[in-house]
C-alpha positions in Angstrom: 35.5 106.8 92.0 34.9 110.1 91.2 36.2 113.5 92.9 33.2 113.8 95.0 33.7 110.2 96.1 37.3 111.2 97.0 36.0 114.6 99.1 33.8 112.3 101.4 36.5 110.0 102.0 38.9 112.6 103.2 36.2 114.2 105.1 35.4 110.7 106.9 39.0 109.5 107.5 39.2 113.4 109.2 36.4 112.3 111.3 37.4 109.7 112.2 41.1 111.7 113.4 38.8 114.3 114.9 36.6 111.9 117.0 40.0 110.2 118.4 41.0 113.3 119.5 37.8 114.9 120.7 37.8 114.9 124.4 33.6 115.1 124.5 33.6 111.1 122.7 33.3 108.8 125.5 36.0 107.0 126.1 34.7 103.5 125.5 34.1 104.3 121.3 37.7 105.8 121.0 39.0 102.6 122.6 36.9 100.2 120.3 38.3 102.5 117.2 41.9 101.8 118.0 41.2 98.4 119.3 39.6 97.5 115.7 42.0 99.2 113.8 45.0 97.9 115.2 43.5 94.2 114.8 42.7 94.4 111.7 46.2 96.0 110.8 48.0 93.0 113.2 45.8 90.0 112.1 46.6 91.1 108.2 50.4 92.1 108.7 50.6 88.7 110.9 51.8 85.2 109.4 49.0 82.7 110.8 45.8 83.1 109.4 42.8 81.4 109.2 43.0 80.3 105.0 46.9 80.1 104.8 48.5 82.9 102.5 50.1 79.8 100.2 47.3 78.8 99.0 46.7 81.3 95.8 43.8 83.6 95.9 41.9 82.3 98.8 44.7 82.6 101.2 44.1 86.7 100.9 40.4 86.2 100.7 40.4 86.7 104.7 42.5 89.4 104.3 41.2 91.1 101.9 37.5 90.7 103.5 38.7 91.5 107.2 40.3 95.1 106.0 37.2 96.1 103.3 35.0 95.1 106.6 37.2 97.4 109.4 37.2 100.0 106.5 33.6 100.4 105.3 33.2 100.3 109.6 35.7 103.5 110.0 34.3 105.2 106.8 30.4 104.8 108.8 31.9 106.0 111.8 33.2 108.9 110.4 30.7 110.0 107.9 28.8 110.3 111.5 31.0 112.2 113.5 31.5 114.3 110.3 28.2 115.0 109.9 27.1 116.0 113.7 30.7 117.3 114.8 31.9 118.9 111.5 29.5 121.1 110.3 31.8 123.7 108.5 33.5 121.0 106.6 30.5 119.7 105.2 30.1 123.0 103.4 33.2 123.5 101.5 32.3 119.7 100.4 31.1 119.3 96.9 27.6 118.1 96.6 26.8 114.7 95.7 24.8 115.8 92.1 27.6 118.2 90.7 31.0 119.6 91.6 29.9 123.1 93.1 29.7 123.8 97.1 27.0 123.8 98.9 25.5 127.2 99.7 25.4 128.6 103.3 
């Protein structure tokens, strides 16, 4: 992953905070944020799953597949709110072809 990579992942996971705490988000799309999030962080942290963790490899597969899916989710999520909500911090962002800002 390189820097730019890194920028849009910080600027998503801040979207993502922003939109929690934006009091114009309806309150049905901040509950189904937290309600996913916590799952996912419950159902991988929790001891009964659906491929057992003792069996090597494919006991994490579900794991493993359940947090990439609730991640790539939050990352969409924020890249929109970033985009429509964030406008300034898309500018200090560095552009996807080279490492220099965006102009004004």
């Amino acid at each position: 992953m390189g820097i730019t990579s890194w920028f849009r992942v910080f600027r998503n996971a801040r979207g993502v905070w922003c939109l929690l705490h934006d009091d114009n988000v309806h309150w049905a799309k901040k509950a189904g944020v937290t309600i996913a999030t916590s799952l996912t962080l419950v159902y991988a942290l929790w001891p009964v799953d659906l491929i057992p963790d003792i069996i090597p490899v494919f006991g994490w597969l579900d794991d493993i597949g359940l947090i990439a899916f609730c991640a790539t989710a939050l990352n969409l999520v924020g890249m929109r709110y970033a985009e429509h909500q964030l406008p300034a911090a898309n500018q200090d962002l560095p552009s996807a072809t080279g490492s220099h800002p965006r102009p004004p």
